[in-house]
Structures are given as structure tokens and as C-alpha cells.
PyMOL Python script that loads the backbone (N, CA, C, O; Angstrom):
from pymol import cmd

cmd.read_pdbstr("""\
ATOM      1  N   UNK A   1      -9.432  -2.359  -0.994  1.00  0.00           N
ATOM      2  CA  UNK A   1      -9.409  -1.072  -0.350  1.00  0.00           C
ATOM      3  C   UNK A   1      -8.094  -0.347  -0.643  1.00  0.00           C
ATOM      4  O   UNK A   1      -7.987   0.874  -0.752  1.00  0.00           O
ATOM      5  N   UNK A   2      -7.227  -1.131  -0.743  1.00  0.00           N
ATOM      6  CA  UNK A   2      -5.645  -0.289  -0.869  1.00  0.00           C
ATOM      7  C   UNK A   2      -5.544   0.157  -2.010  1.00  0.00           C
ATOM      8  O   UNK A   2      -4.948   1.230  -2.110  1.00  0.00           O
ATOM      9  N   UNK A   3      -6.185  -0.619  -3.521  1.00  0.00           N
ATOM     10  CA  UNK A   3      -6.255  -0.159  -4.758  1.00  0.00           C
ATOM     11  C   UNK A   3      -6.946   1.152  -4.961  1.00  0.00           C
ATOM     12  O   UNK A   3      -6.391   2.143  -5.436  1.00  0.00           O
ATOM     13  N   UNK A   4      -8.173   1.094  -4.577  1.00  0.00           N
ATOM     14  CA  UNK A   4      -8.815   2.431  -4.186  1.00  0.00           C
ATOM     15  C   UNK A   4      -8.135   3.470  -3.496  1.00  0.00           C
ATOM     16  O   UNK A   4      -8.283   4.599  -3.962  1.00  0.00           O
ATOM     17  N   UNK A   5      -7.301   3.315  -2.319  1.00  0.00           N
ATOM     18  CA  UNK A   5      -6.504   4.260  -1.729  1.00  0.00           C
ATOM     19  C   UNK A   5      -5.786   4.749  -2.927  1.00  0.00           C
ATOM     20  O   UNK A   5      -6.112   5.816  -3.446  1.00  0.00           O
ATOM     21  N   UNK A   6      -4.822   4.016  -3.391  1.00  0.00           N
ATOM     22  CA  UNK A   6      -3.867   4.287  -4.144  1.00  0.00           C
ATOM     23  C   UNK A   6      -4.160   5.257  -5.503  1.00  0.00           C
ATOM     24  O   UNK A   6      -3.281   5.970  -5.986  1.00  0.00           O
ATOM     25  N   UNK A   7      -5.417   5.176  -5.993  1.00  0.00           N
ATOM     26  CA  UNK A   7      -6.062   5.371  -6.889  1.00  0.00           C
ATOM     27  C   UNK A   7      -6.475   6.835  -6.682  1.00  0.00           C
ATOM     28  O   UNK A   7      -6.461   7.518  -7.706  1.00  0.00           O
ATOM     29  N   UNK A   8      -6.925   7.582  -5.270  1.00  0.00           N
ATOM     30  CA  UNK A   8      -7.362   8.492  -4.962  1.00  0.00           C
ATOM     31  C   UNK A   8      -6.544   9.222  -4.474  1.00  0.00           C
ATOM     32  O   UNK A   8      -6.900  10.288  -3.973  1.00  0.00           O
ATOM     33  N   UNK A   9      -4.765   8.690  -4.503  1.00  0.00           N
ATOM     34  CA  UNK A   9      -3.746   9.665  -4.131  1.00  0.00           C
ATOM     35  C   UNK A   9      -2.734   9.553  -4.846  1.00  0.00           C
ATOM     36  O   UNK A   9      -1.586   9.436  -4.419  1.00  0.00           O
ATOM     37  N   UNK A  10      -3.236   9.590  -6.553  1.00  0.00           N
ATOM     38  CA  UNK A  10      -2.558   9.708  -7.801  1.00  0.00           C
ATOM     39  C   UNK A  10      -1.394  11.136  -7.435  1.00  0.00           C
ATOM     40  O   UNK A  10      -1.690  12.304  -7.182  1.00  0.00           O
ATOM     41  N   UNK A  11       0.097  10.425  -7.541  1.00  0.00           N
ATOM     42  CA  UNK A  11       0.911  11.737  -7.766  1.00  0.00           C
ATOM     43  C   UNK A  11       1.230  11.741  -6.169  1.00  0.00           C
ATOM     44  O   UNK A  11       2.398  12.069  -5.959  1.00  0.00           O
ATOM     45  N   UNK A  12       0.411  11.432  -4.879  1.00  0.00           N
ATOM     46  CA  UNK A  12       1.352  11.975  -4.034  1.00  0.00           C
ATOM     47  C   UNK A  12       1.928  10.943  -3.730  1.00  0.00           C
ATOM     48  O   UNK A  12       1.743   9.883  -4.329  1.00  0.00           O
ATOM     49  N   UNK A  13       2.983  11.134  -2.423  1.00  0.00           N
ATOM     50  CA  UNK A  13       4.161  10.017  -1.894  1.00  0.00           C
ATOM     51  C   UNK A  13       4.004   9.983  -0.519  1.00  0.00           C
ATOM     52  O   UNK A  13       4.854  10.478   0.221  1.00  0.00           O
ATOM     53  N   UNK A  14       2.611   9.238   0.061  1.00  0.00           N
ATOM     54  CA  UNK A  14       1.879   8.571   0.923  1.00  0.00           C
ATOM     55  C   UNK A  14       3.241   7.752   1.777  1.00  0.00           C
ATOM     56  O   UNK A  14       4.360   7.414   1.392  1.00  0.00           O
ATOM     57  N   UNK A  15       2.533   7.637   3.094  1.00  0.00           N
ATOM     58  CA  UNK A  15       3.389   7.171   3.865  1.00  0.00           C
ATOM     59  C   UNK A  15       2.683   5.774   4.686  1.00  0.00           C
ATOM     60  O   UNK A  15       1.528   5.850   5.104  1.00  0.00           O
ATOM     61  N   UNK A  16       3.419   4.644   4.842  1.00  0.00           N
ATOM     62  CA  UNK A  16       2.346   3.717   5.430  1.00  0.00           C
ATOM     63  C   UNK A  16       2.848   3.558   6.360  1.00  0.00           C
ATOM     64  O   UNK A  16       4.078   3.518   6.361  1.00  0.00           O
ATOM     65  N   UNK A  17       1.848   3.339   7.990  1.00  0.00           N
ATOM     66  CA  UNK A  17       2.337   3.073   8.739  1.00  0.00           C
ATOM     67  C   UNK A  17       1.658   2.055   8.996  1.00  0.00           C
ATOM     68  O   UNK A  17       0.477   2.137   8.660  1.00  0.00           O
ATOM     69  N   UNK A  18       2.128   0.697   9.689  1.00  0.00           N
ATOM     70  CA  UNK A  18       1.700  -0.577   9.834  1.00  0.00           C
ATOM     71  C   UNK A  18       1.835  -0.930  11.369  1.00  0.00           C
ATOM     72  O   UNK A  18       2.595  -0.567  12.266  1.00  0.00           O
ATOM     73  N   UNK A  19       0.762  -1.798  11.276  1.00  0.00           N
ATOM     74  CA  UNK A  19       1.120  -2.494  12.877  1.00  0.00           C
ATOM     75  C   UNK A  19       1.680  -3.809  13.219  1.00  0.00           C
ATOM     76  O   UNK A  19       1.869  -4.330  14.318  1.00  0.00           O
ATOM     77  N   UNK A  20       1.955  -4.330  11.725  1.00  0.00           N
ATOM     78  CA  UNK A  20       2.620  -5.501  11.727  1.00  0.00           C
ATOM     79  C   UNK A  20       1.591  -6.600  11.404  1.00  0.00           C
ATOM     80  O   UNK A  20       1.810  -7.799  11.228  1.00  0.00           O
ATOM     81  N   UNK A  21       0.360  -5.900  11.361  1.00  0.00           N
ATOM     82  CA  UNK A  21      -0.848  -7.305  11.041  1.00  0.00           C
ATOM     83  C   UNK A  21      -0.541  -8.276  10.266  1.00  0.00           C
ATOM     84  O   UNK A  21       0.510  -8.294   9.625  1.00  0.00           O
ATOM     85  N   UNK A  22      -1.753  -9.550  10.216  1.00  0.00           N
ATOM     86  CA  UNK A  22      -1.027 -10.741   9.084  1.00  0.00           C
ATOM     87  C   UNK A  22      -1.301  -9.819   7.674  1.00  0.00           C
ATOM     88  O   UNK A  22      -0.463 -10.046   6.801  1.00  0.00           O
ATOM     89  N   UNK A  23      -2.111  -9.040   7.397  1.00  0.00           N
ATOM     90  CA  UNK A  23      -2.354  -8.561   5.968  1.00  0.00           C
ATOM     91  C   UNK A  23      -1.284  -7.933   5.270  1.00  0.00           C
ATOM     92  O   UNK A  23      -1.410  -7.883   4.047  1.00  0.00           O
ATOM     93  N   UNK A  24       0.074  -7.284   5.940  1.00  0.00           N
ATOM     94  CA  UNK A  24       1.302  -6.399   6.052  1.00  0.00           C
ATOM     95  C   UNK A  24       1.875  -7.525   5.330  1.00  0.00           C
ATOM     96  O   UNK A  24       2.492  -7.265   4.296  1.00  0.00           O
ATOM     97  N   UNK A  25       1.757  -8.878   5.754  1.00  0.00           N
ATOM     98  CA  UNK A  25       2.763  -9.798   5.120  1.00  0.00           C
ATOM     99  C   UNK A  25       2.083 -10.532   4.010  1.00  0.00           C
ATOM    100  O   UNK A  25       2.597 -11.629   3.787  1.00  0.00           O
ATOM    101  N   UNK A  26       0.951 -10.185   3.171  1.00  0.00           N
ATOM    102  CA  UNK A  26       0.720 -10.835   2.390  1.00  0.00           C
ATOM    103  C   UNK A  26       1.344 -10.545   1.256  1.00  0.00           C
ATOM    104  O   UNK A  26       1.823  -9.411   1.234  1.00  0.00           O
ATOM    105  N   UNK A  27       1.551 -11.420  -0.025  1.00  0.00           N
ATOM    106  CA  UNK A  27       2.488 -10.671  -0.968  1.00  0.00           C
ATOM    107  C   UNK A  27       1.836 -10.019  -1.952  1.00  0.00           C
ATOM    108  O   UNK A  27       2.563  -9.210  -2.529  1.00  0.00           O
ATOM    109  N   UNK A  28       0.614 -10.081  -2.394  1.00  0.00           N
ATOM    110  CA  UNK A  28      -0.210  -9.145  -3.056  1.00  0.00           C
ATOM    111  C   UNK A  28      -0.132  -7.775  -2.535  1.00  0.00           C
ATOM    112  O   UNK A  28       0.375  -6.899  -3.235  1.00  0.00           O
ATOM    113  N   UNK A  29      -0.661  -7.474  -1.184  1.00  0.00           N
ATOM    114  CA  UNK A  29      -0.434  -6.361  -0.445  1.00  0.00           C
ATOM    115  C   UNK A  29       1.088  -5.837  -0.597  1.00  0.00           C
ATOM    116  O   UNK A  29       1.496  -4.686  -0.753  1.00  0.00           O
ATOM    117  N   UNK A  30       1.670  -6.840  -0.519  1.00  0.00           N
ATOM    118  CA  UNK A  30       3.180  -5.964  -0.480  1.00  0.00           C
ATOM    119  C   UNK A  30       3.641  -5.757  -1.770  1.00  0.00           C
ATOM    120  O   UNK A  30       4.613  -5.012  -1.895  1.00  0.00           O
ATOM    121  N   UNK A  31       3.022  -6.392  -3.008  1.00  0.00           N
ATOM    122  CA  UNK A  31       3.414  -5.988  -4.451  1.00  0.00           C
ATOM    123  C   UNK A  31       2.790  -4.766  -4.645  1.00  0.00           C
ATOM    124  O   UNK A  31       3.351  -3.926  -5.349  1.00  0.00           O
ATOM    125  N   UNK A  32       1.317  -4.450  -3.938  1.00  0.00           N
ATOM    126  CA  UNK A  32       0.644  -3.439  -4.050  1.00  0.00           C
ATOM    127  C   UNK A  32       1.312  -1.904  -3.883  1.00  0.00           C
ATOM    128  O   UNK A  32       1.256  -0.863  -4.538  1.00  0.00           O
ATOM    129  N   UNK A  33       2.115  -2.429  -2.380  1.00  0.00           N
ATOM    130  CA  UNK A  33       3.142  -0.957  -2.225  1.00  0.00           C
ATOM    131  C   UNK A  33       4.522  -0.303  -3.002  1.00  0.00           C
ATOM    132  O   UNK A  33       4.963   0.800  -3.322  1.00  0.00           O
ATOM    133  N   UNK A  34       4.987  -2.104  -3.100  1.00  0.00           N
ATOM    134  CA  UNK A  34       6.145  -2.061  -4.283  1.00  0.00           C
ATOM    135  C   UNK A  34       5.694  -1.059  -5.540  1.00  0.00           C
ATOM    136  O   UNK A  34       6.211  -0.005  -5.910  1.00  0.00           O
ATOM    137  N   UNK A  35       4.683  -1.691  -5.992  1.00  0.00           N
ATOM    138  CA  UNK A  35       4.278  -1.049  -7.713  1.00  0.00           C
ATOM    139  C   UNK A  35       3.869   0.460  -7.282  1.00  0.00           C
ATOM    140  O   UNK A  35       3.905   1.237  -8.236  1.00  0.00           O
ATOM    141  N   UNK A  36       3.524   0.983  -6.162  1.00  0.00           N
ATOM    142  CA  UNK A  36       2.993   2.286  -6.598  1.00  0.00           C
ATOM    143  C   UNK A  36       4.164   3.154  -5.703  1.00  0.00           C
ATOM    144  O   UNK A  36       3.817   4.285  -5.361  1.00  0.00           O
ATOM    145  N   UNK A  37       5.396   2.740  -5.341  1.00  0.00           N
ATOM    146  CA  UNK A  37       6.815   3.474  -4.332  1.00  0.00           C
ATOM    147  C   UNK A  37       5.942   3.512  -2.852  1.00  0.00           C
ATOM    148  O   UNK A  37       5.994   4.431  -2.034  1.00  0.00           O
ATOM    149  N   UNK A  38       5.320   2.554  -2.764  1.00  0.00           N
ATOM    150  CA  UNK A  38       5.395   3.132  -0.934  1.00  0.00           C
ATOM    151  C   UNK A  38       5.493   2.426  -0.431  1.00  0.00           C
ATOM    152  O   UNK A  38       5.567   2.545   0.792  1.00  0.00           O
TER     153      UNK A  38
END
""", "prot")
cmd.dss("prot")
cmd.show_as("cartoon", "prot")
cmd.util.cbc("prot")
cmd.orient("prot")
């Protein structure tokens, strides 16, 4: 789902807000935000 997000907001500078879930700490997910600046 986040690839798809990311994918459909080519160019802008998205903001994430988290609730701290276990998925926030996975490291795929968090390479996911690394690689695209958010």
C-alpha cells in the first residue's frame, strides 16, 4: 500500500504522520520512507 501511495504522489513532499504502530518500526517500511525523503 505505501508503494502505491508513493507512486501516486510522484514529485510532492508528503508528510507522515504515525501512531507509533508495530508497522512504523519495520525496516522495509522505514527504507520505504528513507528512499522516497519522507
Amino acid at each position: 500500500m505505501m508503494k502505491q501511495a508513493v507512486a501516486r504522489l510522484a514529485g510532492a513532499k508528503p508528510i507522515l504522520h504515525s501512531d507509533q504502530g508495530w508497522q512504523y518500526q519495520m525496516i522495509g517500511y522505514q527504507n520505504i520512507l528513507r528512499e522516497n525523503d519522507i
